[in-house]
C-alpha positions, 0 to 999 in steps of 0.5 A: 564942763558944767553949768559954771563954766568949771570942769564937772569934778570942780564944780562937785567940790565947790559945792561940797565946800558951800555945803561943808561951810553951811554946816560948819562954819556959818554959825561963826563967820555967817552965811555969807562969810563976812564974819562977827567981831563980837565973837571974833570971826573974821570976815573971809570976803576981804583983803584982810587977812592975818595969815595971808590969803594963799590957799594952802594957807587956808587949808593949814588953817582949816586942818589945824585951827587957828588961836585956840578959836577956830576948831582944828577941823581935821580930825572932823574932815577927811582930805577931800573935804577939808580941800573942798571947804578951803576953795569954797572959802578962797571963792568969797572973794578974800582970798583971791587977788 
């Protein structure tokens, strides 16, 4: 087990995903994940959310965007990467029940 209490690999891939998510995602849904209504960004840390909060509901909306806004970001990320970015993004707090 690592230092968070998560085996070694799960930890990796969180961290992977909060690095992924800096690269990618922050500029529209901020460093934090609470979003931008002016550019429609949803805030990811609530219990709002119009495509439900399952986490393979996460990763369909990672892979194959979502309205002609989010980016489809499977031709950018391969499998393990997308799976990394939609735990890190379950673990902001809206995913989670």
């Amino acid at each position: 087990r690592s230092l968070s209490g998560l085996p070694v690999a799960a930890d990796a891939n969180l961290a992977l995903g909060k690095k992924v998510f800096a690269e990618n995602c922050a500029a529209c849904h901020g460093d934090n994940g609470k979003g931008n209504r002016e550019i429609g960004s949803p805030d990811l840390t609530d219990q709002i959310w119009l495509y439900g909060p399952a986490r393979d509901t996460i990763v369909e909306g990672l892979t194959n965007g979502r309205g002609a806004v989010m980016p489809a970001w499977a031709p950018r990320l391969d499998d393990t990467t997308l799976k990394a970015l939609a735990v890190y993004v379950h673990t902001l707090g809206g995913g989670q029940k």
